[in-house]
mmCIF file of the N, C-alpha and C atoms, coordinates in Angstrom:
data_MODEL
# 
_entry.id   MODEL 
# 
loop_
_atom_site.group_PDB 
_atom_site.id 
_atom_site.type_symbol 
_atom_site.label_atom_id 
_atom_site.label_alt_id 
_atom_site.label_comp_id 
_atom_site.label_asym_id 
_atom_site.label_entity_id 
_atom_site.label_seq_id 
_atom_site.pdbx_PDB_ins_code 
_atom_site.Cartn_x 
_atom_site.Cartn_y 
_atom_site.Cartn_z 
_atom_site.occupancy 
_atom_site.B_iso_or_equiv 
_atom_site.pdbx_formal_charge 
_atom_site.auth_seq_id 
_atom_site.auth_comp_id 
_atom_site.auth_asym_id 
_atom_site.auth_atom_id 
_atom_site.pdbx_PDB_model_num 
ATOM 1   N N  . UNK A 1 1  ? 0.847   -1.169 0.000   1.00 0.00 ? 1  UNK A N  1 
ATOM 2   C CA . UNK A 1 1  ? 0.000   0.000  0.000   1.00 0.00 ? 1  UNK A CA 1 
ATOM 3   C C  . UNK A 1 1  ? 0.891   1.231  0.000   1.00 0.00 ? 1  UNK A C  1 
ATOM 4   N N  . UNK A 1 2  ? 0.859   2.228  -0.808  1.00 0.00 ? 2  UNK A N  1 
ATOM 5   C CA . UNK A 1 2  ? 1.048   3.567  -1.285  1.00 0.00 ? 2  UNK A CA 1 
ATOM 6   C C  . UNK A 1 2  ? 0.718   4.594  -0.015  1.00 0.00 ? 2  UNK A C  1 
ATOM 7   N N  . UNK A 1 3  ? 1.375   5.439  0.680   1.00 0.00 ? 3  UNK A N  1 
ATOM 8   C CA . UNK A 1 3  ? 0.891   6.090  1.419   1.00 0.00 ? 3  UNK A CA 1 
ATOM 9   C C  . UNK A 1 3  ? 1.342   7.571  0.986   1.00 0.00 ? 3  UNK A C  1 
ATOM 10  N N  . UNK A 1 4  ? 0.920   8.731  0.771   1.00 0.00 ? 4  UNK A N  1 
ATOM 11  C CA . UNK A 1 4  ? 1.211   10.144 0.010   1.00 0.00 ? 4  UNK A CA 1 
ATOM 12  C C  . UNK A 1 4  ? 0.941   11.454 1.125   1.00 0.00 ? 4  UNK A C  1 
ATOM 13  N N  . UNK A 1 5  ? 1.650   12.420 0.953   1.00 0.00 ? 5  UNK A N  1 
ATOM 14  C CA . UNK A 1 5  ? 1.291   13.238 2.168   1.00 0.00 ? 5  UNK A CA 1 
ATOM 15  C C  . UNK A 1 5  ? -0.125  13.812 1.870   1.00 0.00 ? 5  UNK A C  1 
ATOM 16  N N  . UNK A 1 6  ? -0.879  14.328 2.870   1.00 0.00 ? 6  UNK A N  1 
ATOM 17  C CA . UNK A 1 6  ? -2.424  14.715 2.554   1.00 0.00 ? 6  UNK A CA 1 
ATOM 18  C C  . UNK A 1 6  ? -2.330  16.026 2.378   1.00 0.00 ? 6  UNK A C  1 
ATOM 19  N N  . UNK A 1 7  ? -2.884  16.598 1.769   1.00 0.00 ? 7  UNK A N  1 
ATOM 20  C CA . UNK A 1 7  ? -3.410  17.847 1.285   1.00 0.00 ? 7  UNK A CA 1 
ATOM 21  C C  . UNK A 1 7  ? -3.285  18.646 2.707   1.00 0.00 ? 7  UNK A C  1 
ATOM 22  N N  . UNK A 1 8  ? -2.570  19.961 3.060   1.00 0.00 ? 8  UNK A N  1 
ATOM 23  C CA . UNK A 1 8  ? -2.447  20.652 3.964   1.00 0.00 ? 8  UNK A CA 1 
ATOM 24  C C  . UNK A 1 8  ? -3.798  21.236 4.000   1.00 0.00 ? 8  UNK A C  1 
ATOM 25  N N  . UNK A 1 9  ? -4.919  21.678 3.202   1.00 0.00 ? 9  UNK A N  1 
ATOM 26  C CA . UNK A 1 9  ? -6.053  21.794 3.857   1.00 0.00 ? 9  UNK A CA 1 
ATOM 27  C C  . UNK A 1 9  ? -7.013  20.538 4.547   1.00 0.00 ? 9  UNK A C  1 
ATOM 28  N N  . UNK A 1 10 ? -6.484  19.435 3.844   1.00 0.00 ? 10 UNK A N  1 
ATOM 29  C CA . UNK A 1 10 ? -7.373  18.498 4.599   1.00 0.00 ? 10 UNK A CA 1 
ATOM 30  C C  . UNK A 1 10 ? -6.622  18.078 5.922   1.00 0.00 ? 10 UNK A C  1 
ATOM 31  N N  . UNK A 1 11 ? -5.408  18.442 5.558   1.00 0.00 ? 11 UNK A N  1 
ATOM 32  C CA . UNK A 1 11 ? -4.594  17.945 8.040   1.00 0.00 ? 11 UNK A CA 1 
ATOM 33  C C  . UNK A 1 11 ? -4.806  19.352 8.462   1.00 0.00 ? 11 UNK A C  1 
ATOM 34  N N  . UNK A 1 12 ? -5.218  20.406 8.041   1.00 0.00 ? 12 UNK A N  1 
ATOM 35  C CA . UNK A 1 12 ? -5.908  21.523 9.042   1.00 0.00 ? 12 UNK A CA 1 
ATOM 36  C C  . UNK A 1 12 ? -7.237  21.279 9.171   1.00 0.00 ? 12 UNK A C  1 
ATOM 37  N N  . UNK A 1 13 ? -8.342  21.261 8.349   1.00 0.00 ? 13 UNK A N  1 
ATOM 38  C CA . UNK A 1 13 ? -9.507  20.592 8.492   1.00 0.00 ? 13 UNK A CA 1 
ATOM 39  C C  . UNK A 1 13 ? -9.469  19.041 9.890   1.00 0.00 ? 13 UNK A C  1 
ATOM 40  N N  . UNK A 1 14 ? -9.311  18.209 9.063   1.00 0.00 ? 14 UNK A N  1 
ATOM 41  C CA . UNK A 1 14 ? -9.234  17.153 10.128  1.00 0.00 ? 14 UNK A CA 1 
ATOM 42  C C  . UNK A 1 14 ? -8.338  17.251 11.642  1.00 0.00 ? 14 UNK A C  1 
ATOM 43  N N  . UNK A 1 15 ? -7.441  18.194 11.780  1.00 0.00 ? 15 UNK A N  1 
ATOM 44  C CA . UNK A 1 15 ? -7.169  18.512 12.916  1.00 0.00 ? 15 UNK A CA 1 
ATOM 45  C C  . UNK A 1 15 ? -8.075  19.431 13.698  1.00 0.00 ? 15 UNK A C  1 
ATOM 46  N N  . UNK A 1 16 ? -8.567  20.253 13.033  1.00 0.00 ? 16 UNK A N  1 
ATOM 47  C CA . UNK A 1 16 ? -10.024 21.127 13.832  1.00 0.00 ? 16 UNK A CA 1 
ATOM 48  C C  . UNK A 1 16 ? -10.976 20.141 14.257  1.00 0.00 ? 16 UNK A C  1 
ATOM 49  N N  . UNK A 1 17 ? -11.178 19.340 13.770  1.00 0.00 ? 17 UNK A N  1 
ATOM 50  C CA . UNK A 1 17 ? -12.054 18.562 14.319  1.00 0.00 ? 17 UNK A CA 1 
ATOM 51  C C  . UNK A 1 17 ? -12.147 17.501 14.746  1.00 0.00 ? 17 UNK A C  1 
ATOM 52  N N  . UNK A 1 18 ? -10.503 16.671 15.006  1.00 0.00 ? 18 UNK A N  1 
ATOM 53  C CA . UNK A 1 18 ? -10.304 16.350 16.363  1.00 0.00 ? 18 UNK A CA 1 
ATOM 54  C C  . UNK A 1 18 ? -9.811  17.213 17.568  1.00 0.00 ? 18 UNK A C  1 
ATOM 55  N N  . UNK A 1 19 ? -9.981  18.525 17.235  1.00 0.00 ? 19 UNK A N  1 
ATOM 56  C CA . UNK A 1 19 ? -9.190  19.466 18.834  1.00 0.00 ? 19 UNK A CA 1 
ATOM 57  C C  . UNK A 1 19 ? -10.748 19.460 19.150  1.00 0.00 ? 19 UNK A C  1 
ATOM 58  N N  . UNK A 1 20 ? -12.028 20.167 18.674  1.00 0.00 ? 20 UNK A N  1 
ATOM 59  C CA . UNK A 1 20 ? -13.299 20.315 18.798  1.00 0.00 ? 20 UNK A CA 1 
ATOM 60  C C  . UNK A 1 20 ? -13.842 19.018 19.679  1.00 0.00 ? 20 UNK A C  1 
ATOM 61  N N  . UNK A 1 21 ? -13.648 18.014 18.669  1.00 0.00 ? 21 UNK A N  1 
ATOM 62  C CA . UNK A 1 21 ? -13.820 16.664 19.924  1.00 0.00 ? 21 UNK A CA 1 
ATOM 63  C C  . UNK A 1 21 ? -13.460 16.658 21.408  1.00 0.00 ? 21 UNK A C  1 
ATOM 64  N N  . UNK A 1 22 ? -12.206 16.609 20.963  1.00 0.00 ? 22 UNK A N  1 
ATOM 65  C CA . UNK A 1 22 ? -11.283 16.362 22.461  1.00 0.00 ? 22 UNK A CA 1 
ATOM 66  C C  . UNK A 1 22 ? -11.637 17.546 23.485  1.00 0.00 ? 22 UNK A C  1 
ATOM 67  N N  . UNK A 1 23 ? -11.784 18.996 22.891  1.00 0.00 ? 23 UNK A N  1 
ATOM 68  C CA . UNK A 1 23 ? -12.684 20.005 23.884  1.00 0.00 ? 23 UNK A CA 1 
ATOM 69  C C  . UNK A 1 23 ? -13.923 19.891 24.202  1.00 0.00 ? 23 UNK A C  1 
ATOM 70  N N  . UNK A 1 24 ? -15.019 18.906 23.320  1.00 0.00 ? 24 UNK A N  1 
ATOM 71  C CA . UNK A 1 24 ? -16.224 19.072 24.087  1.00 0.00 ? 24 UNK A CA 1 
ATOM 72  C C  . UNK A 1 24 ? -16.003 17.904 24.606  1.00 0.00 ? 24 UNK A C  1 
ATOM 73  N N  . UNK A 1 25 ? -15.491 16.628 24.953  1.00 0.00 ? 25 UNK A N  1 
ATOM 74  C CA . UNK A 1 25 ? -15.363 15.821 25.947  1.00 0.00 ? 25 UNK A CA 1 
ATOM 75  C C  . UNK A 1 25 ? -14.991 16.354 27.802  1.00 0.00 ? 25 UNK A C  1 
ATOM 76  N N  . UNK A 1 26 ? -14.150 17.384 27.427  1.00 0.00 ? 26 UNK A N  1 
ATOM 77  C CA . UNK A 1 26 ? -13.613 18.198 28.374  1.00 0.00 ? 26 UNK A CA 1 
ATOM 78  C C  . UNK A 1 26 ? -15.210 18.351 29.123  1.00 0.00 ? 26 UNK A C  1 
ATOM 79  N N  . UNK A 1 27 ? -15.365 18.739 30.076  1.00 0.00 ? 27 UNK A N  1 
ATOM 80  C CA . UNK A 1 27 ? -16.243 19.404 31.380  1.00 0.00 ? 27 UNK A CA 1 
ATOM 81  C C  . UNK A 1 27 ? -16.142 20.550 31.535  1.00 0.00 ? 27 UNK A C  1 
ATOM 82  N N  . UNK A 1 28 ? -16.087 21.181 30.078  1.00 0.00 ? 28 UNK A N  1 
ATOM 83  C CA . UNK A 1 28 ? -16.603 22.876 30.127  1.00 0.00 ? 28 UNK A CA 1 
ATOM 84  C C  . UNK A 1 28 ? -17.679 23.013 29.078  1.00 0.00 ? 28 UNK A C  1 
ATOM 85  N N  . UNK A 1 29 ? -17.903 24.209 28.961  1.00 0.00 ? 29 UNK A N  1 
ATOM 86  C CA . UNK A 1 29 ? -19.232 24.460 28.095  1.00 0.00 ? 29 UNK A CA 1 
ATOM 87  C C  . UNK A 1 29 ? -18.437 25.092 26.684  1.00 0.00 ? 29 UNK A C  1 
ATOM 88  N N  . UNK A 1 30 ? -18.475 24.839 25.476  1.00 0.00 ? 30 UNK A N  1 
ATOM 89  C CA . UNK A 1 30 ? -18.250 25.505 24.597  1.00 0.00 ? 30 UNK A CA 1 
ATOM 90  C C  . UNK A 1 30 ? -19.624 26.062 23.796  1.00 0.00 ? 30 UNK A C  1 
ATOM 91  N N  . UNK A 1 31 ? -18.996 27.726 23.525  1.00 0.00 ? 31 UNK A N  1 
ATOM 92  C CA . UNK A 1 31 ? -20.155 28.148 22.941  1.00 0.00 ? 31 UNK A CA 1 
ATOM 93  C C  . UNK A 1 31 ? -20.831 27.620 21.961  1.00 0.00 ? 31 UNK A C  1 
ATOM 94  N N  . UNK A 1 32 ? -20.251 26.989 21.485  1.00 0.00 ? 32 UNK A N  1 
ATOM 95  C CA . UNK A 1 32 ? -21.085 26.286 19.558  1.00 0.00 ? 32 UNK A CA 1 
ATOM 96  C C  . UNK A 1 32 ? -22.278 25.717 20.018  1.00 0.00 ? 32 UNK A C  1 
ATOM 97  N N  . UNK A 1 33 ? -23.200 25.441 19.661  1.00 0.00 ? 33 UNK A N  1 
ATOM 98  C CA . UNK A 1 33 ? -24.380 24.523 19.906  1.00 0.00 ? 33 UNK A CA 1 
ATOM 99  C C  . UNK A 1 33 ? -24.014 23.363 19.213  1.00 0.00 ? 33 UNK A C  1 
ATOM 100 N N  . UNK A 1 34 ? -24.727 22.305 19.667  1.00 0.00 ? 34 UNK A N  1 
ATOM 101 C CA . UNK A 1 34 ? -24.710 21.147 19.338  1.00 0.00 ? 34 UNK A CA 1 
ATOM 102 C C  . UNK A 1 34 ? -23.524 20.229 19.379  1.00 0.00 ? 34 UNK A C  1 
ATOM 103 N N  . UNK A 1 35 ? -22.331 20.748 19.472  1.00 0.00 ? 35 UNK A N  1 
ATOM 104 C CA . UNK A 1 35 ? -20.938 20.219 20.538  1.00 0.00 ? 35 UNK A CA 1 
ATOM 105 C C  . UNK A 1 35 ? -21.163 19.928 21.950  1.00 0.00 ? 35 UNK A C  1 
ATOM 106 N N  . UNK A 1 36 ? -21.484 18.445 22.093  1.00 0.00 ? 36 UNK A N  1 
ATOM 107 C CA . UNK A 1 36 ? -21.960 18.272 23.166  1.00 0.00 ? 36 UNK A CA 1 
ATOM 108 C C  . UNK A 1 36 ? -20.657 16.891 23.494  1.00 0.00 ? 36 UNK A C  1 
ATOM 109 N N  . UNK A 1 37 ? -20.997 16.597 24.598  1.00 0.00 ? 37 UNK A N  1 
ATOM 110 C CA . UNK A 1 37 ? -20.264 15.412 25.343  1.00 0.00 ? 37 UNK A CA 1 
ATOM 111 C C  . UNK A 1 37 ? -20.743 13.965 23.901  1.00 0.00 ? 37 UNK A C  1 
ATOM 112 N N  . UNK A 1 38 ? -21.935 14.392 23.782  1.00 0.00 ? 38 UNK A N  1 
ATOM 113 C CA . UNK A 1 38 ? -22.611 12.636 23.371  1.00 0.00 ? 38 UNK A CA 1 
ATOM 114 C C  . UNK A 1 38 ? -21.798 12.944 21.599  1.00 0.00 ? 38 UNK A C  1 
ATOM 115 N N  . UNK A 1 39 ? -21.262 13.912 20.979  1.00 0.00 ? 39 UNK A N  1 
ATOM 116 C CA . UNK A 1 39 ? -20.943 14.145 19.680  1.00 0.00 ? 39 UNK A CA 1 
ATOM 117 C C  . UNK A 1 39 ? -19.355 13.966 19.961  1.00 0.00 ? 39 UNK A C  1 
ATOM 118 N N  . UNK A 1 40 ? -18.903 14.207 20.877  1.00 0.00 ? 40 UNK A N  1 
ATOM 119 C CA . UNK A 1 40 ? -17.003 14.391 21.034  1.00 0.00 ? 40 UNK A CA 1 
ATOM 120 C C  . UNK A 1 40 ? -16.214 13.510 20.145  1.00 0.00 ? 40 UNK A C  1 
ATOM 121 N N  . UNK A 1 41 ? -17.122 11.801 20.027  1.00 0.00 ? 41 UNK A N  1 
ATOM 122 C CA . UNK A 1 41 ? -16.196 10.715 19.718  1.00 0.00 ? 41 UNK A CA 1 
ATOM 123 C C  . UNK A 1 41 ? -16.502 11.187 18.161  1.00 0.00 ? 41 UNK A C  1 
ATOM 124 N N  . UNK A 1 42 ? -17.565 11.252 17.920  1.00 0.00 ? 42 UNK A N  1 
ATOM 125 C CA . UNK A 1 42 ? -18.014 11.396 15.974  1.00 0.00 ? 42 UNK A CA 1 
ATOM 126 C C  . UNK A 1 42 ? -16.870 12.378 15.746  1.00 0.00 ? 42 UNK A C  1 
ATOM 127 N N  . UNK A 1 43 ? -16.745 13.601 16.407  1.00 0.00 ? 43 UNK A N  1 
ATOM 128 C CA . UNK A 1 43 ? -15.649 14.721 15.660  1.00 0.00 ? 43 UNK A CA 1 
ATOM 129 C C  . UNK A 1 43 ? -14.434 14.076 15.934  1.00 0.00 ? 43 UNK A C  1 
ATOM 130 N N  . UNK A 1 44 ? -14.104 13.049 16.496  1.00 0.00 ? 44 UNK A N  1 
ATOM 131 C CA . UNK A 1 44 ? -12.745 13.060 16.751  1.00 0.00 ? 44 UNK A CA 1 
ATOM 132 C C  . UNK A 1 44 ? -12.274 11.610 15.698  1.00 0.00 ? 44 UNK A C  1 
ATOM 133 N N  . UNK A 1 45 ? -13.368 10.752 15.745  1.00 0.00 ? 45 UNK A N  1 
ATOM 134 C CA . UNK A 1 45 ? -13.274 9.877  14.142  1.00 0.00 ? 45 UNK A CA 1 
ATOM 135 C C  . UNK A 1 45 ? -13.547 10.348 12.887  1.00 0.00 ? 45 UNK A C  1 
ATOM 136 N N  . UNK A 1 46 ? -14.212 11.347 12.524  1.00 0.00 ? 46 UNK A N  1 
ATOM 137 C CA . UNK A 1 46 ? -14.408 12.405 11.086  1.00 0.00 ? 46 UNK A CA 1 
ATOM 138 C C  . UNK A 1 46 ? -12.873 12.623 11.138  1.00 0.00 ? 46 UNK A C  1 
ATOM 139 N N  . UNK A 1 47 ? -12.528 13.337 12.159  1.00 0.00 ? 47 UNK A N  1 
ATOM 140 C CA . UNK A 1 47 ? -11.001 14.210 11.787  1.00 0.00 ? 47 UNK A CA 1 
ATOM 141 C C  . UNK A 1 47 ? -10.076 12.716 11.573  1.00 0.00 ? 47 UNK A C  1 
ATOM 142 N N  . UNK A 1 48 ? -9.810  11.823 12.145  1.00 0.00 ? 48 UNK A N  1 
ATOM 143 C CA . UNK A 1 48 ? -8.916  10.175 11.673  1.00 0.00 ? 48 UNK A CA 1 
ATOM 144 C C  . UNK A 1 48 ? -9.314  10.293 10.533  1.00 0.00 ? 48 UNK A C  1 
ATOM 145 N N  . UNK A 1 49 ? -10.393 9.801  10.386  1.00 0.00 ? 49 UNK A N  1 
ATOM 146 C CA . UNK A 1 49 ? -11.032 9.495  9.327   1.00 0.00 ? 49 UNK A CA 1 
ATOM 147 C C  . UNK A 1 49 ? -10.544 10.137 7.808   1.00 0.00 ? 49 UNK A C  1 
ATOM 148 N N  . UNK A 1 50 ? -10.647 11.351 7.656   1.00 0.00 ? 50 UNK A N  1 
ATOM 149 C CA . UNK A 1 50 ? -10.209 12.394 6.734   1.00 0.00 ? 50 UNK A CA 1 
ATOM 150 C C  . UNK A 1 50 ? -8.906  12.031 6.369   1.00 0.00 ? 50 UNK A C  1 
ATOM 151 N N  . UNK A 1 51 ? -7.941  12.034 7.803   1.00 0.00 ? 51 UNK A N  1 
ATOM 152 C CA . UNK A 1 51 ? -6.473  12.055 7.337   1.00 0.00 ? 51 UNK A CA 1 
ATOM 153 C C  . UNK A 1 51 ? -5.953  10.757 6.628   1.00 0.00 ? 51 UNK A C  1 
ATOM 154 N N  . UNK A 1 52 ? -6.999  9.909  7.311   1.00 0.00 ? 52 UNK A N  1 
ATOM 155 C CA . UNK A 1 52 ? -6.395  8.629  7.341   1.00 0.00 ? 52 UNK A CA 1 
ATOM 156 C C  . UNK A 1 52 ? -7.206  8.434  5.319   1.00 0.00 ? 52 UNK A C  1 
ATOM 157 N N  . UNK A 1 53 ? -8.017  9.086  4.574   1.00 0.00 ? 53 UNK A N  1 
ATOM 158 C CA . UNK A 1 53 ? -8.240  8.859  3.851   1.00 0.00 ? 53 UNK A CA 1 
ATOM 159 C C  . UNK A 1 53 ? -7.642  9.898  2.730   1.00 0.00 ? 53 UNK A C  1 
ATOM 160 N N  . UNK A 1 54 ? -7.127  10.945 3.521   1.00 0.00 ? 54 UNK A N  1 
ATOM 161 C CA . UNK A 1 54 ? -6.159  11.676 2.658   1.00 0.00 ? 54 UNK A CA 1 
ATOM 162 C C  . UNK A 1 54 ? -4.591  11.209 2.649   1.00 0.00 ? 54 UNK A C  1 
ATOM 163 N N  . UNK A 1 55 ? -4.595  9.949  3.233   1.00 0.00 ? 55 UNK A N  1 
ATOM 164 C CA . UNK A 1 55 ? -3.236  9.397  3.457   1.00 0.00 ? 55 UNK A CA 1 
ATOM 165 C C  . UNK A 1 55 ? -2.808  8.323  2.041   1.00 0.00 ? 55 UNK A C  1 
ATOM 166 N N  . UNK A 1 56 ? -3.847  7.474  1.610   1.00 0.00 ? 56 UNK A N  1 
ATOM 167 C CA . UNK A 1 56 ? -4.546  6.779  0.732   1.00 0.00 ? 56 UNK A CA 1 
ATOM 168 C C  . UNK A 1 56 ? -4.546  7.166  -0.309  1.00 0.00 ? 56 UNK A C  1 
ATOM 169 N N  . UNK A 1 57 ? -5.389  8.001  -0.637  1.00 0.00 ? 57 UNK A N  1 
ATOM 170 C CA . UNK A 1 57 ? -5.600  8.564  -1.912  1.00 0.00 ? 57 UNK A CA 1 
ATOM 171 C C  . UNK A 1 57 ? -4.509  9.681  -2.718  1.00 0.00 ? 57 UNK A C  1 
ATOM 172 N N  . UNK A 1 58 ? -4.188  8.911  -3.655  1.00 0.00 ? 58 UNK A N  1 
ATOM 173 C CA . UNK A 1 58 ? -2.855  9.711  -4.205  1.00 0.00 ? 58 UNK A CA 1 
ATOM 174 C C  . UNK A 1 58 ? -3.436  11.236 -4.849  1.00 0.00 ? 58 UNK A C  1 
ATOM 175 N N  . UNK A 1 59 ? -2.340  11.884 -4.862  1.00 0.00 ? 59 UNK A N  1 
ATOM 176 C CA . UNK A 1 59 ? -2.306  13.352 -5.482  1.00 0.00 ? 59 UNK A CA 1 
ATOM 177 C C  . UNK A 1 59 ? -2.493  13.238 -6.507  1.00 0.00 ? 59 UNK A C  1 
ATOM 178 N N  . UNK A 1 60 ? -3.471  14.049 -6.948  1.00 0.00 ? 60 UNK A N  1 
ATOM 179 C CA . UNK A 1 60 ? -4.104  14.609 -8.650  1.00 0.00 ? 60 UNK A CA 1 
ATOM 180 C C  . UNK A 1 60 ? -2.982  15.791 -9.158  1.00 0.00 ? 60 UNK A C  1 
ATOM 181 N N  . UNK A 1 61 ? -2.393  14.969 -10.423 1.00 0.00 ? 61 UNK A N  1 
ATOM 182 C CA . UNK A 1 61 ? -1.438  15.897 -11.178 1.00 0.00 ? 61 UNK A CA 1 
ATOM 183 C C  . UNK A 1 61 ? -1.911  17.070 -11.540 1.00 0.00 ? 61 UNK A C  1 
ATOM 184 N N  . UNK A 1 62 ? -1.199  18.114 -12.529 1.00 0.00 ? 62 UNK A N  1 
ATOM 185 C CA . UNK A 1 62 ? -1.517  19.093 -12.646 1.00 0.00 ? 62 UNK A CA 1 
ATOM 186 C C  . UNK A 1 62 ? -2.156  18.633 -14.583 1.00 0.00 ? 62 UNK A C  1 
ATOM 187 N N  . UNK A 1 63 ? -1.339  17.692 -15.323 1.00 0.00 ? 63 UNK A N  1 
ATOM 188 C CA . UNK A 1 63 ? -1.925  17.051 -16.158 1.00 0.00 ? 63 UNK A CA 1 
ATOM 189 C C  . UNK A 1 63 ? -3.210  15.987 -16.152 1.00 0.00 ? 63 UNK A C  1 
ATOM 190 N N  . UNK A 1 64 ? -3.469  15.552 -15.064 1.00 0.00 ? 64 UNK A N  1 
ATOM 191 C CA . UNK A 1 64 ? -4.932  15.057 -14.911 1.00 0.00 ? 64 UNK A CA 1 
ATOM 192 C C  . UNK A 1 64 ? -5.708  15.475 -14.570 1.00 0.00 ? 64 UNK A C  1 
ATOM 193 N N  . UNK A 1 65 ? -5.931  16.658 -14.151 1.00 0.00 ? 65 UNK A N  1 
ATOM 194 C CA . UNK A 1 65 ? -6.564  17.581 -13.703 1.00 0.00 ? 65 UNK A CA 1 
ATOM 195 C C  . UNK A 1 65 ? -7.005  18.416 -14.565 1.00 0.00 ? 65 UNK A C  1 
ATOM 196 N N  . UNK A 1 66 ? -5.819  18.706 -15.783 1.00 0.00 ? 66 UNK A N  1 
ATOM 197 C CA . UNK A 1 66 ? -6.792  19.508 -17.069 1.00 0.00 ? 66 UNK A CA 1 
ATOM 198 C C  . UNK A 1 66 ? -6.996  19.207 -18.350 1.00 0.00 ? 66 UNK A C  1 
ATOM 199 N N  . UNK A 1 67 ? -8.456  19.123 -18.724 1.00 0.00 ? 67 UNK A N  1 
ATOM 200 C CA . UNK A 1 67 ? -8.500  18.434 -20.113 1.00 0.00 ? 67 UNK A CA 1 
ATOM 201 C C  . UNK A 1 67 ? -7.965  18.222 -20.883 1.00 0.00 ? 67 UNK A C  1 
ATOM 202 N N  . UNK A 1 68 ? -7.545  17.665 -21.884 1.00 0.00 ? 68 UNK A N  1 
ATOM 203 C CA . UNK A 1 68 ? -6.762  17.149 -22.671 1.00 0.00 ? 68 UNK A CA 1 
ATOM 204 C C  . UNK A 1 68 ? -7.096  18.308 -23.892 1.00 0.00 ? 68 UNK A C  1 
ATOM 205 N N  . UNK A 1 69 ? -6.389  18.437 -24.671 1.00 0.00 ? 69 UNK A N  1 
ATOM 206 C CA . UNK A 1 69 ? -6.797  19.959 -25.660 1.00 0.00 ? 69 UNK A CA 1 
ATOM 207 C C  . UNK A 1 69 ? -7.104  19.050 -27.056 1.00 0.00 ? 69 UNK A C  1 
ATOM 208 N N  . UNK A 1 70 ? -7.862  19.512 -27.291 1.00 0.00 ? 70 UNK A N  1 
ATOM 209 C CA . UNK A 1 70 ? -8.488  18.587 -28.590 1.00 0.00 ? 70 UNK A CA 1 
ATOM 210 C C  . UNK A 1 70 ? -7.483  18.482 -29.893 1.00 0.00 ? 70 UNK A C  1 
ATOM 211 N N  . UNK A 1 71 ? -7.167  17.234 -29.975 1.00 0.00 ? 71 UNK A N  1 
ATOM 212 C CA . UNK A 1 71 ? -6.144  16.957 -31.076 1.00 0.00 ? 71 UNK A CA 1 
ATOM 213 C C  . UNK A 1 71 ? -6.885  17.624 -32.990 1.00 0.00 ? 71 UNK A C  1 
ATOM 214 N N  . UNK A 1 72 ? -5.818  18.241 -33.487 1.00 0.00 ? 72 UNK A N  1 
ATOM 215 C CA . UNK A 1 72 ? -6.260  18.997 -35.052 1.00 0.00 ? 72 UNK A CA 1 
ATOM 216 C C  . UNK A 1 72 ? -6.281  17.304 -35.827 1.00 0.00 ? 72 UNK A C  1 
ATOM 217 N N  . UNK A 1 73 ? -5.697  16.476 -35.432 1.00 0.00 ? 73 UNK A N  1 
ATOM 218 C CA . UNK A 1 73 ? -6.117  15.579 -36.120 1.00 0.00 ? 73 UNK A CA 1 
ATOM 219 C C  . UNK A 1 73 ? -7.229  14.721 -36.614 1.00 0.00 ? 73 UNK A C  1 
ATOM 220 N N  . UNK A 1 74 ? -8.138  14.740 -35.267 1.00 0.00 ? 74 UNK A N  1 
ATOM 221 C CA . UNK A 1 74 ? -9.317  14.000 -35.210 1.00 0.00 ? 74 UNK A CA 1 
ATOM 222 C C  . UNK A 1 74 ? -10.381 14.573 -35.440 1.00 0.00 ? 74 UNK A C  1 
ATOM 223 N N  . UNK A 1 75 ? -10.208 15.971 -36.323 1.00 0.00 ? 75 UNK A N  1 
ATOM 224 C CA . UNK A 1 75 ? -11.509 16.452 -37.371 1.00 0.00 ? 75 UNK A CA 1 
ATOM 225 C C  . UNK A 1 75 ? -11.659 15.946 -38.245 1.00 0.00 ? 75 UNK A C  1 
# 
C-alpha cells in the first residue's frame, strides 16, 4: 500500500475537528451549539477518518486535472 502526504487543507480541516472533539469531551461548556459530550467521539473519528483517507488517496497531477486539448487531427 502507497501512502502520500495529505493535502495541507485536509490535516488543518481534520485537525479542527479532532481538537473540537477532544474540547467538548472536556467538562466545560463551549459556545457552539450542538458540541456536546454525546458528539465528542463522531468529531474526533471524522477528523482520523479524513487524514487517514487523505493518506490513501494519491495526489491529482496538474496534467490530470486539465483536459486534454483537442487533437487537429481527429476532425
Amino acid at each position: 500500500m502507497n501512502l502520500y502526504a495529505p493535502n495541507i487543507a485536509l490535516f488543518v480541516i481534520s485537525g479542527c475537528l479532532a481538537f473540537v472533539g477532544v474540547m467538548a469531551s472536556l467538562p466545560i461548556e463551549l459556545p457552539i451549539p450542538g458540541i456536546v459530550l454525546e458528539n465528542s467521539a463522531l468529531y474526533i473519528f471524522l477528523g482520523w477518518f479524513l487524514l487517514s483517507v487523505g493518506t490513501v488517496l494519491p495526489p491529482r497531477n496538474a496534467e490530470t486535472a486539465q483536459p486534454a486539448a483537442p487533437d487537429a487531427s481527429s476532425r
